[in-house]
Every structure is written in structure tokens, then in C-alpha cells.
C-alpha positions in Angstrom: 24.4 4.9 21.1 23.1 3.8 17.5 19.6 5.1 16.4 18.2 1.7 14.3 14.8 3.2 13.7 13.6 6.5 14.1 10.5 7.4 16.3 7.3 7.9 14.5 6.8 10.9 12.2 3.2 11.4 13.4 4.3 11.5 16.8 7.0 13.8 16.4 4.7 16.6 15.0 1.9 15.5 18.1 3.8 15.4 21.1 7.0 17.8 22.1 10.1 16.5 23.3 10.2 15.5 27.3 12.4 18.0 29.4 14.8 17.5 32.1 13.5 18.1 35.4 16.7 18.3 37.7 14.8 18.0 40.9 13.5 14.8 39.9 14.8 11.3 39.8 14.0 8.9 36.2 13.6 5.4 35.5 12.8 3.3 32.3 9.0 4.3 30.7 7.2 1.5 31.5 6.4 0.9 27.4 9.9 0.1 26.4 11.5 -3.1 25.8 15.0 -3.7 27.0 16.9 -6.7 25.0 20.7 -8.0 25.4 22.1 -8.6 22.3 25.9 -9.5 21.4 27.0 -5.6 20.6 24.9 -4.1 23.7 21.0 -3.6 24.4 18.6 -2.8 22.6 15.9 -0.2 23.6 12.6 -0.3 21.8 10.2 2.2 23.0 6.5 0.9 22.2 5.3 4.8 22.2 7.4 6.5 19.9 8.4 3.4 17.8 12.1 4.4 18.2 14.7 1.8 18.1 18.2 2.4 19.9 21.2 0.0 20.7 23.2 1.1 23.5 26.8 -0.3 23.6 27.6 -2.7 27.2 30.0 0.2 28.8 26.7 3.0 27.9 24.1 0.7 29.2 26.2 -0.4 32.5 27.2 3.3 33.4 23.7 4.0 32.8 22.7 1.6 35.1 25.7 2.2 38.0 24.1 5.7 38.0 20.6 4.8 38.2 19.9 7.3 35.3 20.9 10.0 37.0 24.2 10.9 35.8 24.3 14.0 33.3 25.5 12.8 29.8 24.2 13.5 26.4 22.9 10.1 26.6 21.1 10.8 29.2 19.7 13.7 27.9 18.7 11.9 24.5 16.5 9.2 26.4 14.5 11.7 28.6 13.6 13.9 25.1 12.6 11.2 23.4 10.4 9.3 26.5 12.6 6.5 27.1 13.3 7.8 30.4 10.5 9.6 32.6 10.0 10.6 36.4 9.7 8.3 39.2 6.2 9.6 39.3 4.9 10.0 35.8 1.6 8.6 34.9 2.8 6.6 31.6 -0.7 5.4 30.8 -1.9 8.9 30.5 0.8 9.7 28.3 0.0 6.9 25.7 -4.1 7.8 26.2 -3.8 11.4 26.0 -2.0 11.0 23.0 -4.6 8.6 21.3 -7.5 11.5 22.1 -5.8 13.9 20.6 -5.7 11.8 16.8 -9.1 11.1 18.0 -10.6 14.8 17.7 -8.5 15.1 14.3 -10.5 15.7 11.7 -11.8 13.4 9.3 -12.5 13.0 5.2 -15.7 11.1 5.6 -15.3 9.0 2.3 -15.6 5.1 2.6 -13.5 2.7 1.0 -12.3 -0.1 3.0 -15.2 -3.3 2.5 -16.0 -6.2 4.4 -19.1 -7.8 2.5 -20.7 -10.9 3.5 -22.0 -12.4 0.0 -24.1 -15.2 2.6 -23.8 -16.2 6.0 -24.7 -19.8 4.5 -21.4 -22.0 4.8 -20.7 -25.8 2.8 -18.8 -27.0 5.7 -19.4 -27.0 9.8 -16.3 -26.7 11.5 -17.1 -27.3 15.1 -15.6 -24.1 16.5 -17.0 -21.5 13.7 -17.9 -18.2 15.6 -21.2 -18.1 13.0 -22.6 -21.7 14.8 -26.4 -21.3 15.1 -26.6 -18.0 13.3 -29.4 -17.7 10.7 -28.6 -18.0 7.4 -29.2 -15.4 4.7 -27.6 -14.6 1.2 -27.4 -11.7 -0.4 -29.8 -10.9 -3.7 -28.6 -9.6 -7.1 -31.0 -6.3 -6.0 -29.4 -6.3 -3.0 -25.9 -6.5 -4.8 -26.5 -3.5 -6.8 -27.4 -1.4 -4.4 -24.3 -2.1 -2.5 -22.3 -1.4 -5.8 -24.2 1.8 -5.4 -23.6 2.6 -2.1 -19.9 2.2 -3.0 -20.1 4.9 -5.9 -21.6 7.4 -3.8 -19.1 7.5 -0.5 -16.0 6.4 -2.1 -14.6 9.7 -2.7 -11.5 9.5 -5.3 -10.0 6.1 -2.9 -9.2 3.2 -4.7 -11.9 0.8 -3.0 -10.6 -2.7 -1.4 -13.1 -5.6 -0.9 -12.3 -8.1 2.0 -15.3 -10.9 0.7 -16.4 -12.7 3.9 -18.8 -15.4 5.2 -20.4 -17.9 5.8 -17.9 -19.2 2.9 -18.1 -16.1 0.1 -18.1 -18.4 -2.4 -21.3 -19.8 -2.2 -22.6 -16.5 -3.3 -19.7 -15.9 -5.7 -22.4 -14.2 -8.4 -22.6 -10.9 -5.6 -19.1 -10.6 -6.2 -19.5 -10.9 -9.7 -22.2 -8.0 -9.5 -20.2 -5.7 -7.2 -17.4 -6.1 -9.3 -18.4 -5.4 -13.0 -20.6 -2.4 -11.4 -17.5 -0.7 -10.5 -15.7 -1.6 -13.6 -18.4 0.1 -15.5 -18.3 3.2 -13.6 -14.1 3.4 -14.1 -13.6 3.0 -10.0 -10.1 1.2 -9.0 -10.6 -1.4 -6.7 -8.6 -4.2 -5.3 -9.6 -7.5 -3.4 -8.9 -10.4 -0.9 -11.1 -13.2 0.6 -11.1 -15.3 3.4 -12.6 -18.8 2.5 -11.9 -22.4 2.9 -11.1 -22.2 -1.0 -13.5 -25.7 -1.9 -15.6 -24.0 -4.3 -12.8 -22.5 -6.5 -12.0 -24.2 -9.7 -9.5 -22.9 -12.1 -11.8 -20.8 -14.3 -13.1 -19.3 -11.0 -9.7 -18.3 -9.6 -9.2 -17.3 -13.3 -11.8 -15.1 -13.0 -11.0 -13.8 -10.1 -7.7 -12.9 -10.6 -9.5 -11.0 -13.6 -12.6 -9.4 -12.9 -12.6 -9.5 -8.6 -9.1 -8.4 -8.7 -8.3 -10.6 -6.3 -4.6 -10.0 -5.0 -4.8 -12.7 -1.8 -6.9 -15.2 0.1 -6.8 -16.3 3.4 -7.5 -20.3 4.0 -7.6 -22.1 7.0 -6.3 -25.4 6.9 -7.3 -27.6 10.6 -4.0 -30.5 10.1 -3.4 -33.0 7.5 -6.0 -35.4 5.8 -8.0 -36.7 8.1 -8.0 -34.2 10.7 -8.9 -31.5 8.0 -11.6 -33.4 6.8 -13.3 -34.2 9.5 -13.2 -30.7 11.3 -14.9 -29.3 8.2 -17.6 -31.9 7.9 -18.3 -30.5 4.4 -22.1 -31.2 4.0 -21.9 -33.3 0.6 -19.5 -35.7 2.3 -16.4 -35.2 0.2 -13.3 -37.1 2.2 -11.1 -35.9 -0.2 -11.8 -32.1 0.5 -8.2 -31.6 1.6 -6.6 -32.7 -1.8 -9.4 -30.6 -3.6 -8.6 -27.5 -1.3 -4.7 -28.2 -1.6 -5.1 -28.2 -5.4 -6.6 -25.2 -5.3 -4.0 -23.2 -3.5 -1.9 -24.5 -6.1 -4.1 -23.1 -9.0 -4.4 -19.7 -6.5 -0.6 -19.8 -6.4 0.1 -20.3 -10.2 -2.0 -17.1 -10.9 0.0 -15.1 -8.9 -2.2 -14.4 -5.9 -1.2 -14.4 -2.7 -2.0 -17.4 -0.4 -2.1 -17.4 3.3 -2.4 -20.3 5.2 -4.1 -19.8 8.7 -3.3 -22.8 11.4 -6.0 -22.9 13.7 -4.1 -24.5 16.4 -6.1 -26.3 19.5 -5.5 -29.5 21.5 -7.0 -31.5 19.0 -4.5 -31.2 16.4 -1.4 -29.7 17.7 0.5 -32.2 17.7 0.5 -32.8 13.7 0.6 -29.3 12.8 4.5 -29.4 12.6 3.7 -32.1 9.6 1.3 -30.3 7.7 3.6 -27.5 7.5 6.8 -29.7 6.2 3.7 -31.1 3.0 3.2 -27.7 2.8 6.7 -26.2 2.6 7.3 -29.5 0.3 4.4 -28.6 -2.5 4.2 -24.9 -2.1 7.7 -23.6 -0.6 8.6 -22.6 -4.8 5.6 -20.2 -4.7 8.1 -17.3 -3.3 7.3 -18.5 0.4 7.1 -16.0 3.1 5.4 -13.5 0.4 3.5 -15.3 -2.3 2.6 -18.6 -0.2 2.7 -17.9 3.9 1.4 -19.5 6.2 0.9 -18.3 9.9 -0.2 -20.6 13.2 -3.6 -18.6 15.4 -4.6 -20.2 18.9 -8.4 -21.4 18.4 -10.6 -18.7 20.3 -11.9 -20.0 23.4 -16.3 -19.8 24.1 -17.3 -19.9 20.3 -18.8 -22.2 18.4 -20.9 -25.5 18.4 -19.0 -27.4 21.0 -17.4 -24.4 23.4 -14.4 -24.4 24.4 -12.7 -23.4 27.7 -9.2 -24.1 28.9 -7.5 -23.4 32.3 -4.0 -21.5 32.7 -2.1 -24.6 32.5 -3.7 -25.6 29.4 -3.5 -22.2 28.1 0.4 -22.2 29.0 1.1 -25.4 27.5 -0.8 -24.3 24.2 0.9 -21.5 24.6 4.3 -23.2 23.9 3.3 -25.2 21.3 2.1 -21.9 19.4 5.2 -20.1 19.7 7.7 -23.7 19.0 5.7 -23.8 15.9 5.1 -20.2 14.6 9.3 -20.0 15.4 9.6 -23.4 13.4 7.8 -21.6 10.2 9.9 -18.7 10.4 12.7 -20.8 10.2 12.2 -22.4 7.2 10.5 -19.2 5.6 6.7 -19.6 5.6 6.3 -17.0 7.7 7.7 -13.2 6.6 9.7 -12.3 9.5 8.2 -10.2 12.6 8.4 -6.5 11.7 8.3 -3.9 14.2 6.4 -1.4 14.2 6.6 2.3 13.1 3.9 4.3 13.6 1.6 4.2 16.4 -1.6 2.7 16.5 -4.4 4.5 17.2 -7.5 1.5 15.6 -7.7 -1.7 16.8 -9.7 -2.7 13.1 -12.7 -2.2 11.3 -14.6 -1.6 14.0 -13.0 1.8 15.1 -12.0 2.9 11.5 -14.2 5.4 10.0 -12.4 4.6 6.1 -13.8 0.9 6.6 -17.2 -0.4 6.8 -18.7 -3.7 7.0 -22.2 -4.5 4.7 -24.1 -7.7 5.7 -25.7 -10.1 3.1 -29.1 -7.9 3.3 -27.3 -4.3 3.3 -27.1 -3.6 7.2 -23.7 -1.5 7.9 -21.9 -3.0 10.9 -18.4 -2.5 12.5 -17.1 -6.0 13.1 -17.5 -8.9 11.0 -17.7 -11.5 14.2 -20.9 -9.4 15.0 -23.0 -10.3 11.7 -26.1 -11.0 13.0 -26.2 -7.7 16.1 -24.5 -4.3 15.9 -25.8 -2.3 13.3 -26.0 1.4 13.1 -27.8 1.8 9.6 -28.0 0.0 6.5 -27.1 1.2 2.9 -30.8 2.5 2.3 -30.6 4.7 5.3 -26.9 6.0 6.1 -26.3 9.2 7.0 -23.1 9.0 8.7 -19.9 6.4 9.4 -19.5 6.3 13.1 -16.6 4.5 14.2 -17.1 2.4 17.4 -15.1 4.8 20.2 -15.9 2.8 23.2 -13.0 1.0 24.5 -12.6 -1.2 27.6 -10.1 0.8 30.2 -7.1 -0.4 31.5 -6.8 -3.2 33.9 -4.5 -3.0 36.7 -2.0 -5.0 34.8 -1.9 -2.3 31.6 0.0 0.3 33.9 2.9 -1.5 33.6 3.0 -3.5 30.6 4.9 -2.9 27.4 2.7 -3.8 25.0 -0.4 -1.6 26.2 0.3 1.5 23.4 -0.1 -1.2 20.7 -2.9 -2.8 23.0 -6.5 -1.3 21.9 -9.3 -3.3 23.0 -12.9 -2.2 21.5 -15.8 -3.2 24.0 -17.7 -4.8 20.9 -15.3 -7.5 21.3 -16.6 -10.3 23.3 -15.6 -10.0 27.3 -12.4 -12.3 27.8 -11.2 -9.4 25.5 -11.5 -7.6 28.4 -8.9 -9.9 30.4 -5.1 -10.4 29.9 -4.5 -14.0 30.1 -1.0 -14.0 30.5 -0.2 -16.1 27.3 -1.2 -13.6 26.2 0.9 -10.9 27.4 3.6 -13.8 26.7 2.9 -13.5 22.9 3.0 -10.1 22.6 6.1 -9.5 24.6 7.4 -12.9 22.1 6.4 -11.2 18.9 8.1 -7.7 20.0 11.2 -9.0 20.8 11.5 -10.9 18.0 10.6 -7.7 15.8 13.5 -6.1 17.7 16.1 -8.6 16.6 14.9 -8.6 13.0 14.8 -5.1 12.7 18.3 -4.6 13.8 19.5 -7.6 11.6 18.0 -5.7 9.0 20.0 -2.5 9.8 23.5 -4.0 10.1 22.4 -5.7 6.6 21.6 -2.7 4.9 24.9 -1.2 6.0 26.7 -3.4 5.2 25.3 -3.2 1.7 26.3 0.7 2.1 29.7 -0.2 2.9 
């Protein structure tokens, strides 16, 4: 038996090890991921984050004995939860645990930002979550006292901005506000935006690079030419949007920030995805690609937007396929940084249930989630008292007691209800992505030995 990563520190120090209970028979917790590889199996355990590889001959006397020979493997698996009674409630295990970070205490300072500069957007892509939502943009009053609202709950943090619309930059001047308010006062602070990148020019993306501090942008690109520009339907018209917006990930790339391509990927385009990512691996692939210049594939959501839509399983399955042939095809050829697993365990699901994050709306209402813009808030920046986390979750479906992805599985009930379902593409990609991770992260190991050797 090889240990290739060690279980999570936090865990370690939270939960004691599991003892042997002789009266009792063991099988496989029903979080771990068992995966044949060439030198034996390996044994990921989705709870503690540990990694093993157990050689052919240890996994098949393992087996022949139906865990219940006495060994020190044996005895290493039940300690460290990768073996557990016929009749332990696993579930429990993983929910317990998860309370008991829960009632830690907590520094109360504030400095993880999601601001909307505007909900107001130049382009009208048919399945934007925002469709129909009323349209406001935030004030240079309104802009200061957000900058102030910053100084006052940041604590000592170095603060990081995640500017959000709408499209961001049709209020860029908030930024600009926000920004040199916190440069006056001395405060560290770091930034990304998500945007459809039209707006930029190169003395904005200058300028950002400079006084937003921007370190990466997300941009979502539909498929090539046509297909991009008629999904956005910019409102002045432009059909050559997609060579503006390409030229500007190029002038993004040259000043050294970080550009990550989304692929919204729905039965209207998949089919020419796979040739916008060979122009793109063709014009950006120099820009360090897989760190500086990625680009990642994301299955449209389903009952958003103008024109809703709503598939059935087999149309789900078949999307399902093309998602996975072309997120493998970009990890292939390096636009994509390689699946890692993970290491610690996750106790948020994201903004919404972390109390260092916060999201301010373009009129200074403080909100958890930044698909709920226009609902949800629990104060505003003239009247906070306290940052309360959302802590209601949806509880496990019949189909969570056994699956190995529920400890990395945390579903907020302020997401909408299919969140609430497990389609099972989606239990398909999840079970995908982990098993991937697995592979890389023993590639990784045998590399780094044999660099010790």
C-alpha cells in the first residue's frame, strides 16, 4: 500500500481515527472511489481526501476475504474511514462533521466582493439568467459608499473584487471609484471580472491591469463567428463583435492577465465547439495555455432566460457526452489545467454560505448569491449590522446515501429547485471529474519521485 495523498489536516485534528469493532463485519464507505490502474487500485476517499494505491495481490486478498481478514492493511483502512460497518450511517458521518466547522467560531471581517457596477447589459444573449430583470446602475455616491463600507469591515484582509453584471463594464467608472478609494487609504486588493470583454480597449485593459488590479477575466464565448454573434445580439448591431472580443483577449493576454474562456455548450452549437477551440488554441495557445489562457466547456443551465429551456434524459445524456468528449479534447491539447483532486474538505458551497464573502448590488443592497440580484437581501451597506451566511441547505435525497460525490456535494436552498434533483448526468460528471483527478494526481506523484530519484 502507497499513501499518494494524505487525508486532510483539518480533518485529522476534527474527527479521531475509526476503531476496530471485532464483532462486526466492514465494507467499502460508501464516499470512496475505487479505480484499476496498471500498478493496482486506487482508493480515493471523498471524506478525508486521502489517496492510496493498493497493489493487485493487496486489493484481491482484500477482496477474497471480504475485508475481514486481520492485516495491517486492514487495520489502516478502518482508522482512516475507508472501511466502516455493515451498518454505519455514512451520511451522518460526512453531516456531523460539517456541523461541527459550522459552530466554529468566526473573525467577522469581510473581504471577499462580488459587485454589480449595473444590471444593464450591451448584448441579449437568449439564455442570460438576468432576462426581464430591471435595470439599475450604480451612482458615483453610491460607489463611495461601498468603498466605505469596504474600509470599515475588511479587518487587515487583502480585499478581492469579483466585478459582475449586467456586463461590468458598462459602469466601468464604479470600478474606477472603488478602486482609487482603496488606494488612497493604503488597503491591498486584488481583482477579476466576468464580462463579455466588448467594451475593453487597450488603454482600458491598461488601466486595469493598473489601477483595478485586475489578475483574470472570465469571457464566455457561444461558437465561432456567426453563432457568437448572433447569440449576443449586441444592441448597436456590430457583426463583427467576435473579432473585436477575440482582439481583446489578445490585448488581455499581452498584459499578463489571466483569461478564461467559458463554453456555454447547448444543442445549438455543440457541434462547432470543437472548432472554436482549435482557432483558439491556434491564436492564443503561446499565452502559457492551461494557466495564462484556459478555456473550460459549462452545460447551458436549463429554465433561465428569455426563451427557456428544458431537455429530457436522453437529451440530457447525449449532451452529456458531447460535454465530457470536448472538455477531455481541451485537456488534451492543454487548454484546460488538468483535474486536481481535492484536499481539504468542503464545508461552503460559494458565496452564498461564506461569511468572508459578500455580494453588493448596483444600489448597495447586500445579498448572498449573485444569480439572485434583484431578491434575497438581508441588509444593505447603510444598515448592516451583521454577515449572515445562508445555512439552509436542501437534505439529502435518497440517492445521496450512496453516492460518492455527496461530501463534496453542498446544495444551498437559495439555489433554484432542479438544484434540488440529481439528474444523473450529473452524478456522471462528478464521478467523471473525480476519477480523472485521481489519475492525475497519481501521475503527479510517480513524477515527483521520479524527480527525487
Amino acid at each position: 500500500m502507497v499513501e499518494i495523498q494524505k487525508k486532510s489536516a483539518f480533518l485529522s485534528a476534527l474527527v479521531s481515527q475509526q476503531k476496530r469493532d471485532k464483532n462486526k463485519k466492514y465494507r467499502p464507505l460508501y464516499f470512496t472511489e475505487w479505480v484499476p490502474d496498471e500498478d493496482g487500485v486506487l482508493i480515493y476517499n471523498n471524506f478525508t481526501k486521502q489517496l492510496i494505491l493498493l497493489t493487485n495481490d493487496e486489493f484481491s486478498a482484500l477482496k477474497d476475504s471480504n475485508y475481514a481478514e486481520p492485516s495491517e492493511l486492514v487495520e489502516f483502512l478502518i482508522q482512516n474511514y475507508f472501511l466502516v460497518p455493515d451498518d454505519h450511517n455514512d451520511i451522518a458521518l460526512v453531516d456531523q462533521t460539517v456541523f461541527l466547522f459550522r459552530q466554529l467560531p468566526r473573525k467577522k471581517e469581510i473581504y471577499n466582493y462580488t459587485i454589480f457596477t449595473t444590471t444593464a447589459c450591451n448584448a441579449r444573449c437568449f439564455y442570460c439568467f438576468e432576462a426581464g430583470a430591471p435595470v439599475y446602475t450604480m451612482d458615483e455616491k453610491t460607489a463611495n459608499d461601498v468603498a466605505d463600507f469596504i474600509l470599515k469591515n475588511h479587518g487587515d484582509h487583502k480585499v478581492s473584487f469579483r466585478w459582475f453584471g449586467g456586463e461590468p463594464l458598462c459602469n466601468w467608472r464604479a470600478i474606477d471609484i472603488i478602486c482609487a478609494r482603496l488606494r488612497e487609504k493604503g488597503v491591498k486588493y486584488q481583482s477579476d471580472i466576468v464580462t463579455n470583454a466588448y467594451l475593453f480597449d487597450k488603454e482600458m485593459v491598461q488601466r486595469a491591469k493598473k489601477d483595478w488590479r485586475l489578475y483574470a477575466a472570465q469571457i464566455t464565448l457561444d461558437g465561432c463567428r456567426d453563432t457568437y454573434n448572433r447569440v449576443k445580439n449586441y444592441k448597436n448591431g456590430d457583426m463583427n463583435a467576435f473579432d473585436r472580443v477575440c482582439d481583446n483577449i489578445e490585448e488581455l493576454l499581452k498584459n499578463g492577465i489571466a483569461t478564461d474562456i467559458r463554453l456555454n455548450i447547448d444543442n445549438h452549437n455543440e457541434d462547432e465547439l470543437f472548432a472554436l477551440v482549435d482557432y483558439l488554441n491556434h491564436r492564443f495557445g503561446k499565452y502559457e495555455k492551461g494557466k495564462k489562457f484556459r478555456v473550460h466547456a459549462h452545460p447551458l443551465y436549463e429554465n433561465t432566460g428569455y426563451v427557456k429551456t428544458v431537455h429530457d434524459d436522453m437529451e440530457r445524456q447525449a449532451l452529456t457526452e458531447k460535454f465530457i468528449s470536448l472538455s477531455e479534447h481541451l485537456q488534451k491539447i492543454g487548454l484546460y489545467p488538468r483535474g486536481e483532486l481535492g484536499k481539504e474538505v468542503k464545508f461552503q458551497h460559494c458565496l452564498a454560505d461564506d461569511d468572508k464573502g459578500i455580494m453588493i448590488s448596483p444600489q448597495g443592497n447586500l445579498g448572498r448569491c449573485e444569480h439572485h440580484v434583484n431578491d434575497g437581501f438581508f441588509a444593505s451597506i447603510y444598515n448592516f449590522t451583521e454577515n449572515k451566511p445562508w445555512n439552509k441547505y436542501y437534505k439529502p435525497i435518497e440517492k445521496c446515501k450512496t453516492c460518492m460525490a455527496y461530501p463534496s456535494c453542498i446544495r444551498p436552498t437559495i439555489c433554484s429547485p432542479e438544484n434540488n434533483e440529481c439528474f444523473d448526468y450529473m452524478q456522471y460528471i462528478r464521478f467523471h471529474n473525480i476519477r480523472t483527478a485521481m489519475r492525475n494526481c497519481y501521475e503527479d506523484f510517480l513524477k515527483n519521485q521520479g524527480d527525487m530519484s
